[in-house]
Structure formats: C-alpha cells, structure tokens
DRENPALUM-257642 format. One record per residue: x, y, z of N, C-alpha, C in turn. Coordinates in steps of 0.2 Angstrom, whole numbers, plus 5000, padded with zeros to 4 digits. Layout:
BEGIN
XYZXYZXYZ
...
This chain:
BEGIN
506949265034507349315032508049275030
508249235032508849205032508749155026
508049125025508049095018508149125013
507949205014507949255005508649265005
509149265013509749285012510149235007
509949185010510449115007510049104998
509449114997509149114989509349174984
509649254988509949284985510849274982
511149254987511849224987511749154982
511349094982511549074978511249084970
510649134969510849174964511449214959
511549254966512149274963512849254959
512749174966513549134963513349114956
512449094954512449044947512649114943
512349174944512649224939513349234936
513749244943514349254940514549184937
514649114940514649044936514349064929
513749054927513549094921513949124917
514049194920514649234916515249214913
515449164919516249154917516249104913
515549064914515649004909515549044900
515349094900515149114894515849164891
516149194896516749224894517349144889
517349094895517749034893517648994888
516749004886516448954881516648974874
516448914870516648944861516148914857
516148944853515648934849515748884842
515148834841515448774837515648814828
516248774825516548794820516148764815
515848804808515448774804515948794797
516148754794516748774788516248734780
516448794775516248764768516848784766
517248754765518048744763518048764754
518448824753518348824746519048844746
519548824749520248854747520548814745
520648734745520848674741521248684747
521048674753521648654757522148704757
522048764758522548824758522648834765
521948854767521948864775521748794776
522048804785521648734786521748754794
521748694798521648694807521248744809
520548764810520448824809520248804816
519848864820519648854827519348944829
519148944834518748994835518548994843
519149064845519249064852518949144855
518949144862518749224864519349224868
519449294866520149334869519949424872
520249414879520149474882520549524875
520049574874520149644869520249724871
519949724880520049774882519749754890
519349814891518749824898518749894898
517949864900517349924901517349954909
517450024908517450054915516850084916
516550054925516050064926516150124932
515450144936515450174941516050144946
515850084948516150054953516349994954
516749964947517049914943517149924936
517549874933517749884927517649794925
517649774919517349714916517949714910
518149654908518549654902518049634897
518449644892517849634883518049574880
517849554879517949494874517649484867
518149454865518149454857518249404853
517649394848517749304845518449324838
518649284840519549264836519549194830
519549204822519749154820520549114821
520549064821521449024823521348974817
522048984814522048934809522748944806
523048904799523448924798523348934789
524048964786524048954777524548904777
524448884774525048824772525048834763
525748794760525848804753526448754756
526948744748527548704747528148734742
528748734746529248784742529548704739
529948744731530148664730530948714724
531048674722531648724718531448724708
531648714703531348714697531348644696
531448594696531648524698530948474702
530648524706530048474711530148474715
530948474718531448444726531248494730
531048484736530748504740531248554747
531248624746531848664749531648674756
531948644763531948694767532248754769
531948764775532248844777531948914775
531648904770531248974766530648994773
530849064770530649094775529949134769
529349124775528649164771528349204775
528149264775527849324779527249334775
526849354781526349414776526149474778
526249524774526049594776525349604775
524749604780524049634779524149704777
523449704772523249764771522749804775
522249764775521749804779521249764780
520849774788520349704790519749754789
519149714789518349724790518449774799
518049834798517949874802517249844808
517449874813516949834818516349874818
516149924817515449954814514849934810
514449904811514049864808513549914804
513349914800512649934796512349984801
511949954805511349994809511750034816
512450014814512950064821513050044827
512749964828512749944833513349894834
513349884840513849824844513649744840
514249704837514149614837514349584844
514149514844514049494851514649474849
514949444842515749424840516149484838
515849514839516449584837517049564838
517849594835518349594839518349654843
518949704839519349754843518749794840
518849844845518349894843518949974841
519449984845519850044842520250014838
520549984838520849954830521049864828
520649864825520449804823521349774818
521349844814522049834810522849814813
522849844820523449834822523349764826
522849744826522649674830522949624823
522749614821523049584815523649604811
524249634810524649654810525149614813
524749584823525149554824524749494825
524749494821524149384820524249354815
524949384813525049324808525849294808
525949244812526649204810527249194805
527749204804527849194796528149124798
527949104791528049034791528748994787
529148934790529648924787529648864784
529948824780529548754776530148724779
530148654780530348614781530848544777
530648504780531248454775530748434768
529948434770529548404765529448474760
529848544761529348594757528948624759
528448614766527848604769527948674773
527548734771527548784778526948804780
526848834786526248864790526448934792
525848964789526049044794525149024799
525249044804524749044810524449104808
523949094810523549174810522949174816
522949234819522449224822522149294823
521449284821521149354815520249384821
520249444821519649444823519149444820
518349414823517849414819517449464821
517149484815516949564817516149564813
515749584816515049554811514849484811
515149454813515149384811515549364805
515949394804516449374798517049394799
517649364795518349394793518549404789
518649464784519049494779519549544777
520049474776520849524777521149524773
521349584769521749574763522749594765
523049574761523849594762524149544755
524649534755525349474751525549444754
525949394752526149354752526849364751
527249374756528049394752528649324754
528949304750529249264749530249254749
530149234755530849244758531249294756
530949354761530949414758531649444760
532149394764532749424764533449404761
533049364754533749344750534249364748
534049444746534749474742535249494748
534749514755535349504760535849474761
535449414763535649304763536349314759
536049334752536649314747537249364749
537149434749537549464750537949454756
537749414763538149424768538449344770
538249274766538449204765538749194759
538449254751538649214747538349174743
537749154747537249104745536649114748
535949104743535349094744534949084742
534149074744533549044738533349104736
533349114728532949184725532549144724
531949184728531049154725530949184718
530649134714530349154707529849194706
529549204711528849254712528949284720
529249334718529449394724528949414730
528249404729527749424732527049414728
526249384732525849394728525049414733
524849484730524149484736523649424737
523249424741522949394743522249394747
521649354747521049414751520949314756
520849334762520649274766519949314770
519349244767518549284772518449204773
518049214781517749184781516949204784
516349174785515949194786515549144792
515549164798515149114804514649104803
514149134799513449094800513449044793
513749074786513648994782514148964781
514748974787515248914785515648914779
515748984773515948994770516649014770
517048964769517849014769518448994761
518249054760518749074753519549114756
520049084750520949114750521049114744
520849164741521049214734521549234734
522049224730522649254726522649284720
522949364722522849384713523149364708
523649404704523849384697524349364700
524549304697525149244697525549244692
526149264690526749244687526849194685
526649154678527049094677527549104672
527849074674528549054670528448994665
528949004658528748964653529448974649
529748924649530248914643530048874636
530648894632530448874623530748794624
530448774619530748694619530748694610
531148634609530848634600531648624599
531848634593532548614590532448674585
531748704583531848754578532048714571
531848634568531948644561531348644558
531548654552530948654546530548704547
529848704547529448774545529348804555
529548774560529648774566530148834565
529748894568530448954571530548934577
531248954579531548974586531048984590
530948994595530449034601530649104605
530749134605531049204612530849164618
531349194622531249174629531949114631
532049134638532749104639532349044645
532848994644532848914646532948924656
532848884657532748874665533448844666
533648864672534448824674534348774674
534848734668534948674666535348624675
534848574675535248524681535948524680
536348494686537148484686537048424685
537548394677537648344675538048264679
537748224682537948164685538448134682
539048124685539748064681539447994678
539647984675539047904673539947874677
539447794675539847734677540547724676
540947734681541647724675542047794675
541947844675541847934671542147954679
542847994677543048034682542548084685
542448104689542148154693542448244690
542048274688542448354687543048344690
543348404688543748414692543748494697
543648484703543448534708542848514710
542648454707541948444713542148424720
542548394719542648384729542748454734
543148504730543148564731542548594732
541948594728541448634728540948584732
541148514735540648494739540948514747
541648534748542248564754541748604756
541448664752541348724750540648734751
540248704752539548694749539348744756
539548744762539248764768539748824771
540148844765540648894767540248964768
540448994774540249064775539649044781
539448984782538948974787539148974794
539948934795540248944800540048884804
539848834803539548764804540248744806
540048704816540648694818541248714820
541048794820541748834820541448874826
C-alpha cells in the first residue's frame, strides 16, 4: 500500500512537471522571408491570455505570440540620414480566433478579443543617428497564423512640433497601409504595402523642340562659401538660432 501511495505521488509530480514544462516551452521558428528584410528578429513565445474556471480550480490560458520587429530608414531629400522621427502604426484588424470547423487551435491567441490584444503590440518606433527605426510588435497566432492589417503613419505629430518649436520634420508620405502574415506551419512571412507616393521633379533647360515640364523642383541644398568667399551674412545668427525654442541648457 505504501508502494501505490509513493507511485501515485510520483505520478502526479511528473504530471504537473510535464505541464509546466509545456506552458514554459516554445515552439521552434521556421521563416521563408519575403519582406527584403522589412521584419526581422522574429521569435515565438507563450503568454498568459486569460483562465479557465473549473469546479474546484481555475488554470490560466495561454497563447502562442509572434515577437519581432518592422524596421525601415528616414533620411531627408538629400540621402542624410534624420534622427528623432517618430513612426506608429494604427492596426486595422487581426485574424479571428475561430477556426473553420469551430473549434479551439492549440496556438490560438486571445479568444474575446484578439483586436485590442494587438492594438497594444505594437511599439512606435524612433530612428536614430543612422536613420534606422524598429516598431516592436508582438502579435497573436491564431490558427497557426498572423494577419494584421493597419498604416504606417509618419511622425505623425509634426504640424504640432512646428507650431509649438517653430520647427520640424514634415514627412513626404504622411501615412501608408500595410498587411503583415505570417504562417507557422510553411514558414511563410509577407509585409505588403499598398499604393506609395512617389515624388518626381522636372529636370531639362527646356531648349530646342524639349518643352518645359509641369511640376515644381525639390528644395534646392544651402549653398556652401567656397575658398576665400565671406560667409552670408546672418549665418552665424541662424547657426545662434538653429536650437531656439528647444530650451537646450536653460
């Protein structure tokens, strides 16, 4: 009798072990990369989503989570590389956790709302000395996949900035949508962007049977003093100036 007691008790303890190794465990990441390096660091974790109430306990849910980030490069019309730009994205809407045949995935995320779960999964990201930014995301997998659509909005609080420094970056493309999937079982992950905005100025001098072009020129660079050649006059002023209204040091 005292052998079935000690064979039931170590039972038990490989069970719970068992369990809690599987709540902790993660499942290996298979990627067929088709964003040219859009997303990248991806990873694939379980995170408490709720709990289940029983007669005489209750158990937490868990849910397989993709982790990874979007990166891109702000730069000015020139190539030069802008820190401080601020980039957000507003989701539109995620894959629903209800499968086909109406049942439960073992990777499901959220089951009441998968949408406000991602609403708040995504970092906004700010670029650097190199240009370089990361918005984090970290997205539920629902079916065994992730499909999240929203934009991309682009330092979305410039005209404030300006109105209350005086100065700021206006983005050249205000915002632009965007669809991020990916798929666990064939390692398939796509980051589509829709219609893009490009900009195009005329060039030409306009002689001989060459007409003019419509369309207005891109801010011409500030012209450099050559060798020798006094400096404007008011540039020492407007370099005095350059940080006014920031309050730098005061």
């Amino acid at each position: 009798m005292k052998k079935i007691k000690i064979g039931l008790r170590s039972a038990l303890l490989f069970t719970l072990a068992t369990a809690f190794a599987g709540c902790g465990g993660f499942k290996s990441l298979k990627v067929v990369d088709f964003t040219d390096q859009r997303v990248g660091d991806l990873s694939l974790t379980k995170k408490v989503t709720g709990k289940r109430d029983f007669l005489f306990f209750s158990t937490t849910k868990m849910g397989m989570f993709l982790d990874g980030n979007i990166q891109g490069i702000i730069t000015d019309y020139q190539g030069n590389p802008i820190e401080g730009v601020t980039i957000k994205i507003q989701p539109e809407a995620g894959k629903s956790k209800t499968s086909a045949g109406g049942g439960t995935d073992e990777y499901a995320g959220v089951e009441e709302s998968a949408g406000a779960v991602i609403n708040l999964s995504f970092a906004p990201g700010i670029s650097d000395t190199m240009g370089l930014y990361k918005i984090h995301f970290s997205l539920p997998v629902v079916d065994k996949e992730v499909d999240v659509r929203g934009k991309l909005v682009y330092n979305p609080g410039w005209d404030q900035q300006k109105m209350n420094l005086g100065k700021a970056y206006e983005p050249q493309q205000k915002e632009s949508p965007f669809r991020l999937y990916y798929n666990m079982e064939t390692g398939f992950l796509a980051f589509a962007e829709g219609v893009r905005k490009i900009i195009v100025q005329p060039v030409g001098e306009g002689r001989g049977r060459m007409q003019a072009l419509p369309g207005s020129r891109g801010p011409e660079p500030a012209a450099l003093p050559q060798a020798g050649q006094a400096a404007p006059a008011g540039a020492n002023k407007a370099e005095e100036d350059l940080f006014k209204g920031f309050d730098f040091g005061q």
